[in-house]
ChimeraX commands (.cxc) that place a marker at each C-alpha (Angstrom):
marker #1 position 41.81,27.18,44.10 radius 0.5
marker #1 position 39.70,30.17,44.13 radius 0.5
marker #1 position 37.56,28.54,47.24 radius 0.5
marker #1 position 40.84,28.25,49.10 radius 0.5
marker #1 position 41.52,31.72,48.70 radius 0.5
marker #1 position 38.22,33.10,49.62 radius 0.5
marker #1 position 38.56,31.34,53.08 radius 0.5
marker #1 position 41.68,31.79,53.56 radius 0.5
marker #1 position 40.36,35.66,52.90 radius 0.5
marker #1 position 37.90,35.62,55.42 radius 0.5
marker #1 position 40.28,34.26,57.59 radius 0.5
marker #1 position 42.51,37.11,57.39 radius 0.5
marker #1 position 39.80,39.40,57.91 radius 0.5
marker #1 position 38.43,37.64,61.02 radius 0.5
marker #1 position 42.44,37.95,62.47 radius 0.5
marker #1 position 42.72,41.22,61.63 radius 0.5
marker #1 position 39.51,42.60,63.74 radius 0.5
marker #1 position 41.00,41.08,67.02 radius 0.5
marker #1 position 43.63,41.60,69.53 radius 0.5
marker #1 position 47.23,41.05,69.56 radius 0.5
marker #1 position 46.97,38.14,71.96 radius 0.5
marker #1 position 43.69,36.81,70.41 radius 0.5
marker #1 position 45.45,37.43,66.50 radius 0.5
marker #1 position 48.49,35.15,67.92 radius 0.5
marker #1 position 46.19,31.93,68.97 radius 0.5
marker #1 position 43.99,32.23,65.63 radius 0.5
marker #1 position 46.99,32.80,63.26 radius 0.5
marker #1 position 47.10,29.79,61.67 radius 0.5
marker #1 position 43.44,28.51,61.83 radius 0.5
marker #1 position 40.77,28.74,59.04 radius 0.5
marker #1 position 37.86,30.59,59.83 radius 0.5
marker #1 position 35.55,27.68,60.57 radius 0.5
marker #1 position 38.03,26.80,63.57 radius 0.5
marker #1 position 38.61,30.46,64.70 radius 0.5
marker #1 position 34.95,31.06,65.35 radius 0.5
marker #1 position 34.34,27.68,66.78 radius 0.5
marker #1 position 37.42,28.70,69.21 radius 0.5
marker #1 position 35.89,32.19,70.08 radius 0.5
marker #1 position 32.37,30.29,71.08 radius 0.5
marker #1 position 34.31,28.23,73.61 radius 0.5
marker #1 position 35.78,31.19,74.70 radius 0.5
marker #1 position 33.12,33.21,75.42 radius 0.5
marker #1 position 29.96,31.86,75.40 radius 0.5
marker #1 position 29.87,31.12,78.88 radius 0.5
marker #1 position 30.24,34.45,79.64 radius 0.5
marker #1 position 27.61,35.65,77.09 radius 0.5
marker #1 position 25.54,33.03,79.17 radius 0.5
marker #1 position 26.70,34.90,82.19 radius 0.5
marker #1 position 25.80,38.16,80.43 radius 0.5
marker #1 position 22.14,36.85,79.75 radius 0.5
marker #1 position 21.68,35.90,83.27 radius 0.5
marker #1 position 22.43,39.18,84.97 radius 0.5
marker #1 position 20.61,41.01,82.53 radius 0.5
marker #1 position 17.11,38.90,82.81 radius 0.5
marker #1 position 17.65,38.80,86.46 radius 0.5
marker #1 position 17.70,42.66,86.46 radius 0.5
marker #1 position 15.20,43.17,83.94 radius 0.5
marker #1 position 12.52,40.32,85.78 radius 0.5
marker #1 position 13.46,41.98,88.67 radius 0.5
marker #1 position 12.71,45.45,87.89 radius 0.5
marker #1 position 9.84,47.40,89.64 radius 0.5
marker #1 position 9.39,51.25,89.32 radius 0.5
marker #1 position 9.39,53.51,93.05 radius 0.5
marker #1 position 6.22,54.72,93.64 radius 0.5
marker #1 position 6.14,58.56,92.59 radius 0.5
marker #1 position 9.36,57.96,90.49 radius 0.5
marker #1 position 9.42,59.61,86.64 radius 0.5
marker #1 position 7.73,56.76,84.43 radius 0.5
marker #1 position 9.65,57.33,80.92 radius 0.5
marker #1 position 13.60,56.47,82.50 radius 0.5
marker #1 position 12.48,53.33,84.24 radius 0.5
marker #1 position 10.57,52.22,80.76 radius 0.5
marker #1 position 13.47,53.25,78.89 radius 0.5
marker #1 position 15.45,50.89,81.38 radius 0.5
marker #1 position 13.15,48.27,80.68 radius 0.5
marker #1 position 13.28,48.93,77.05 radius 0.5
marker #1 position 17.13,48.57,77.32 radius 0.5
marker #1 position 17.61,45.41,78.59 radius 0.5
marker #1 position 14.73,43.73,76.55 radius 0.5
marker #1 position 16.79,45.16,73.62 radius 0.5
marker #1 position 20.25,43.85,75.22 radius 0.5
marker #1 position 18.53,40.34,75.74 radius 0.5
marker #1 position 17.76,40.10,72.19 radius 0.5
marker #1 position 21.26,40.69,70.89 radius 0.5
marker #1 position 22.37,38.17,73.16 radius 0.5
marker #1 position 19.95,35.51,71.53 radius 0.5
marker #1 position 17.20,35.91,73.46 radius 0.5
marker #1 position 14.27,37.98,71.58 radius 0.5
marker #1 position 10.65,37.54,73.70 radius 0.5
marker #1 position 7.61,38.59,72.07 radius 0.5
marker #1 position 5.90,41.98,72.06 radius 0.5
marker #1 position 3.25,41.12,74.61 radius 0.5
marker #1 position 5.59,39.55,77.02 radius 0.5
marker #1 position 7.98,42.97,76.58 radius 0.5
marker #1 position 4.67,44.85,77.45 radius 0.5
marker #1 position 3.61,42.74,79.82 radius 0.5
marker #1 position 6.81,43.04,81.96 radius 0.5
marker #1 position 6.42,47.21,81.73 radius 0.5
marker #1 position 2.95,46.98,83.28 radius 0.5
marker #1 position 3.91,44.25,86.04 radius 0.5
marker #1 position 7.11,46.63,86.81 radius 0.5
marker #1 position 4.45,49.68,87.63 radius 0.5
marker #1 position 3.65,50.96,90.88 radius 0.5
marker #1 position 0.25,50.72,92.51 radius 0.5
marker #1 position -0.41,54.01,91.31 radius 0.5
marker #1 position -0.90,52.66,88.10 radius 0.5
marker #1 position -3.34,49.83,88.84 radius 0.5
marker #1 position -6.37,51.93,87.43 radius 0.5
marker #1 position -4.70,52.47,83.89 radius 0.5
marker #1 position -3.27,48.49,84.26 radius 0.5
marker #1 position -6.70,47.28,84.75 radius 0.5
marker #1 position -7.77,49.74,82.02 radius 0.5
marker #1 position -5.59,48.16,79.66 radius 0.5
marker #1 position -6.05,44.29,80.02 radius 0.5
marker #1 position -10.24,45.47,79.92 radius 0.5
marker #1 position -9.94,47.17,76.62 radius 0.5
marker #1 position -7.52,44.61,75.28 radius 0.5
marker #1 position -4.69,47.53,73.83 radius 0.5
marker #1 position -1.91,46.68,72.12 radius 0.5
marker #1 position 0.87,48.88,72.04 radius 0.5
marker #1 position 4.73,48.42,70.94 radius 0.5
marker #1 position 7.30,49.57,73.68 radius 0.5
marker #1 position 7.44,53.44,72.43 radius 0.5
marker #1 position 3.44,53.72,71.74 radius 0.5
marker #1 position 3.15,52.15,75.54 radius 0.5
marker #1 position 6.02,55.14,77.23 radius 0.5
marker #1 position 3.92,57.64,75.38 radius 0.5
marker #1 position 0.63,56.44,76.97 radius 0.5
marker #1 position 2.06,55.62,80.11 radius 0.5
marker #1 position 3.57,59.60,80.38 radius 0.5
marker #1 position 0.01,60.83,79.71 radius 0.5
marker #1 position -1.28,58.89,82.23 radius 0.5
marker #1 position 1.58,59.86,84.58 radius 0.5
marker #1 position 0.21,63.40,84.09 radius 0.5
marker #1 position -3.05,62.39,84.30 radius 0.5
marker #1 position -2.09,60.03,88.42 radius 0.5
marker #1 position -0.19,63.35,89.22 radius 0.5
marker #1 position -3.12,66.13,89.16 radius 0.5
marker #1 position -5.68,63.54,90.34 radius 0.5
marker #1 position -3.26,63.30,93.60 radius 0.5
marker #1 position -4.05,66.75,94.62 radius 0.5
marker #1 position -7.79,66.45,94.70 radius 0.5
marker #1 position -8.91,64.18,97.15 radius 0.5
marker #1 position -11.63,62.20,96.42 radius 0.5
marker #1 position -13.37,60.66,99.59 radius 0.5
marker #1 position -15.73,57.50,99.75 radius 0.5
marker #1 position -18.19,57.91,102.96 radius 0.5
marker #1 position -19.43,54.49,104.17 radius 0.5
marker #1 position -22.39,54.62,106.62 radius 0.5
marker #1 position -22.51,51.70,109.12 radius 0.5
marker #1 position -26.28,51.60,109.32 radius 0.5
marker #1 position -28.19,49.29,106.66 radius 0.5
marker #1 position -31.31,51.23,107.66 radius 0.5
marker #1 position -29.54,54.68,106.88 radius 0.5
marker #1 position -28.26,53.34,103.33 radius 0.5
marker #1 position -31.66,52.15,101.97 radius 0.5
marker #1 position -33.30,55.72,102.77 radius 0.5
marker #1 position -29.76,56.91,101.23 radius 0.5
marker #1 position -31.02,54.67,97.80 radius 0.5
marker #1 position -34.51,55.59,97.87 radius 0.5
marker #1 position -36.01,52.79,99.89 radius 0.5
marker #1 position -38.34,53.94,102.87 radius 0.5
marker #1 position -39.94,51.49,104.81 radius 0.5
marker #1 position -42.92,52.43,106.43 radius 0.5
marker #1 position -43.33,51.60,109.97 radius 0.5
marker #1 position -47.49,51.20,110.15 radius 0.5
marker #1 position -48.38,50.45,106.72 radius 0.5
marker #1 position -48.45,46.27,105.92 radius 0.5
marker #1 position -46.83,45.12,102.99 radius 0.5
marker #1 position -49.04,43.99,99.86 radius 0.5
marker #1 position -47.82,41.57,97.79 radius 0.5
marker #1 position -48.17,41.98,94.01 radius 0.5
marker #1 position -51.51,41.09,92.63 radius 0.5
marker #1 position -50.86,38.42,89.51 radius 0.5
marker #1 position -52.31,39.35,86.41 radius 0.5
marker #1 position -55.46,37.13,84.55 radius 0.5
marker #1 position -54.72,35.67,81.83 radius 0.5
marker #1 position -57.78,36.48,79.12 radius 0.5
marker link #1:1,2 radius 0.2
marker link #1:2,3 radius 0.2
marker link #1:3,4 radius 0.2
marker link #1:4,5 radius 0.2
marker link #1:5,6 radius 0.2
marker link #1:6,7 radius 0.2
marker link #1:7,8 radius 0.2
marker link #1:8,9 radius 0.2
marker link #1:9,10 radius 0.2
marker link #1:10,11 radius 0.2
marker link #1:11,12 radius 0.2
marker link #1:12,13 radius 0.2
marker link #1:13,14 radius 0.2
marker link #1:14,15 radius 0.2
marker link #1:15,16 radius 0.2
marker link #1:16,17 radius 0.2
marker link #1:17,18 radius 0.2
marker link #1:18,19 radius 0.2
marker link #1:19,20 radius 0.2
marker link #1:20,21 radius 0.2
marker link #1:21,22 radius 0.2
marker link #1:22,23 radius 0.2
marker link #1:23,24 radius 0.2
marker link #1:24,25 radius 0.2
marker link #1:25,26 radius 0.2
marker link #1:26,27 radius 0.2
marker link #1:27,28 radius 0.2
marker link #1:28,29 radius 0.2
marker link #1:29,30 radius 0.2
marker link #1:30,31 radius 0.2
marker link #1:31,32 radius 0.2
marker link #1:32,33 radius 0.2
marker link #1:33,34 radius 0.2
marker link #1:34,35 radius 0.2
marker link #1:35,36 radius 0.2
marker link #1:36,37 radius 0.2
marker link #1:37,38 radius 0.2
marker link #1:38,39 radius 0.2
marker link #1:39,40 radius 0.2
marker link #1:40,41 radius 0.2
marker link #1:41,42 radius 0.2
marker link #1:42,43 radius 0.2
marker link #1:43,44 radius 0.2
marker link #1:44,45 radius 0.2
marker link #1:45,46 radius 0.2
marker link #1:46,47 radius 0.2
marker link #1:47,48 radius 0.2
marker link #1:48,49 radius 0.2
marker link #1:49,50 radius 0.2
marker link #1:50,51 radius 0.2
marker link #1:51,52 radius 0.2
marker link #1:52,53 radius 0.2
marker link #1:53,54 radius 0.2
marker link #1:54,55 radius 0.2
marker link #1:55,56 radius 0.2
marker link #1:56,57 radius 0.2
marker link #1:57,58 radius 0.2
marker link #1:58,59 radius 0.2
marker link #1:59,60 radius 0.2
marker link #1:60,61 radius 0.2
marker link #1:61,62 radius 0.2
marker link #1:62,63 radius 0.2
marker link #1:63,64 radius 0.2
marker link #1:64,65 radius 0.2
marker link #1:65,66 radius 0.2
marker link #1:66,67 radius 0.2
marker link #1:67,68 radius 0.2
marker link #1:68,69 radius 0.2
marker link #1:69,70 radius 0.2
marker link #1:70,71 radius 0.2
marker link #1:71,72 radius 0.2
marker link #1:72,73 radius 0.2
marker link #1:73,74 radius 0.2
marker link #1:74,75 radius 0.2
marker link #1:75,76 radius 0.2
marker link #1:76,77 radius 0.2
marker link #1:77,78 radius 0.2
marker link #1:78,79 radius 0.2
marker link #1:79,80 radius 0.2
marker link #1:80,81 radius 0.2
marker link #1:81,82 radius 0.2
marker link #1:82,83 radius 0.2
marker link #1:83,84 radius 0.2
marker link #1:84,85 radius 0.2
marker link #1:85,86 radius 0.2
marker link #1:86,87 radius 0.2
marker link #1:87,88 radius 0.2
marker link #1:88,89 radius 0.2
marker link #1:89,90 radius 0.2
marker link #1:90,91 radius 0.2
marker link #1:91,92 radius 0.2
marker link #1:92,93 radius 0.2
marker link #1:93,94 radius 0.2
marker link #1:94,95 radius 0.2
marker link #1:95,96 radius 0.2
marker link #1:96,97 radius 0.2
marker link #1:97,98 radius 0.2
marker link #1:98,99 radius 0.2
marker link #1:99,100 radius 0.2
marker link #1:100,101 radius 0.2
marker link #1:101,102 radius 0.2
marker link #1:102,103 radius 0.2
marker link #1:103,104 radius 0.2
marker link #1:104,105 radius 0.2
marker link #1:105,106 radius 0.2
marker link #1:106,107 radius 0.2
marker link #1:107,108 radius 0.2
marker link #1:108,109 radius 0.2
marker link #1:109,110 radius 0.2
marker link #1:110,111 radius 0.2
marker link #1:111,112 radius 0.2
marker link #1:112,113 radius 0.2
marker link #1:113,114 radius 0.2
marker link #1:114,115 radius 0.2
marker link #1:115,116 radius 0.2
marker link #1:116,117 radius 0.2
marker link #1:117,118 radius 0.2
marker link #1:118,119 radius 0.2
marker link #1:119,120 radius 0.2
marker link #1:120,121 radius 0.2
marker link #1:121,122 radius 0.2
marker link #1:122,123 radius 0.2
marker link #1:123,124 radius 0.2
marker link #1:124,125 radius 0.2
marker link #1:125,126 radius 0.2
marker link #1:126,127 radius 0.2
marker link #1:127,128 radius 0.2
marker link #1:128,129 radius 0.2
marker link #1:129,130 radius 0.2
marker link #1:130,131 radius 0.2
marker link #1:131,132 radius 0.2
marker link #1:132,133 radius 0.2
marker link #1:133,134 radius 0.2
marker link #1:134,135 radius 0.2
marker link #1:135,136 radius 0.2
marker link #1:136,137 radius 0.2
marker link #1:137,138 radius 0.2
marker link #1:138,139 radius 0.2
marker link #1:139,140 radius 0.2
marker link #1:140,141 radius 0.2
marker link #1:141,142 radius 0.2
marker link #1:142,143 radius 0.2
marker link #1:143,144 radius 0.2
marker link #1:144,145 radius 0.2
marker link #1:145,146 radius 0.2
marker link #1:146,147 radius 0.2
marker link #1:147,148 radius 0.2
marker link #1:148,149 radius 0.2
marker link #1:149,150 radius 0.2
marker link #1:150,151 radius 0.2
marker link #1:151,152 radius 0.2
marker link #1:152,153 radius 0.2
marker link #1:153,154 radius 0.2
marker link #1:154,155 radius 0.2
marker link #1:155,156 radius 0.2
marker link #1:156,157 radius 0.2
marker link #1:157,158 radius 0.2
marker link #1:158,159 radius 0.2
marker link #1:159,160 radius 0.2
marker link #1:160,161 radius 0.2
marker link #1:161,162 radius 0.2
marker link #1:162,163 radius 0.2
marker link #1:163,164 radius 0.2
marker link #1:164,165 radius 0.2
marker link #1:165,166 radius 0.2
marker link #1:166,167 radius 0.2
marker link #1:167,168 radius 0.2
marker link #1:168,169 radius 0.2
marker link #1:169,170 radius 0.2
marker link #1:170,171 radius 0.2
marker link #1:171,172 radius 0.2
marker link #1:172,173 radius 0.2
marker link #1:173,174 radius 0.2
marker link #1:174,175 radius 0.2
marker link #1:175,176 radius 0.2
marker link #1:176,177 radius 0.2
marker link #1:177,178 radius 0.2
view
């Protein structure tokens, strides 16, 4: 008896959170049957929901010069919306989709990061990502310029390698063995 009253309990309770016109089809159903009903009735869009939000989130990619911290907050977002729909990735995969969303002015602290094999959680990874925002932004205004000399002859005397145009070449002597 006291079984039959708890569900019929948690029945009540489960009628009482909905709608009016969701109230009037679940009225009369235990709550096994009302929240097998509510699945059919919304899990497709749920599925619908998941879709659009890993479409936008795989799809994501950050404007070159844009701010860093609202697009990984973005990101952060819909990783955290995908999870309360049922579908929780890992930590690496979550960090692994910030990095890939980056511009190419971020490929030096990318590379930097798969070399020294960091792991960071999603907040630890905004906070390293705005100091090297900073860091992108004042190396912009210095330029830094490569020269490239076309002549081979001009970069060995550049390294320290002078050929001399009279002298023969020796080659080394080999040494006796005692």
């Amino acid at each position: 008896m006291e079984k039959l009253w708890v569900l019929t309990e948690a029945s009540c309770i489960m009628v009482t959170s909905m709608t009016p016109q969701l109230q009037q089809q679940h009225m009369n159903m235990g709550a096994y049957d009302i929240v097998q009903h509510l699945r059919e009735l919304f899990e497709q869009q749920s599925r619908t929901v998941r879709y659009d939000t890993s479409k936008e989130l795989f799809g994501c990619k950050m404007a070159e010069g844009a701010p860093v911290a609202p697009h990984v907050l973005k990101i952060i977002g819909l990783i955290e919306k995908l999870a309360e729909l049922g579908f929780k990735m890992d930590q690496e995969l979550n960090v692994d989709l910030v990095l890939q969303s980056l511009p190419d002015s971020f490929s030096q602290f990318v590379m930097n990061y798969h070399m020294n094999n960091l792991q960071h959680t999603l907040p630890q990874l905004l906070n390293v990502l705005k100091t090297a925002e900073k860091e992108i932004k004042k190396g912009k205004g210095s330029t830094g310029v490569l020269v490239v000399t076309s002549s081979k002859k001009r970069k060995r005397q550049e390294k320290g390698f002078k050929k001399s145009k009279n002298k023969p070449t020796q080659k080394p002597k080999k040494a006796k063995a005692d």
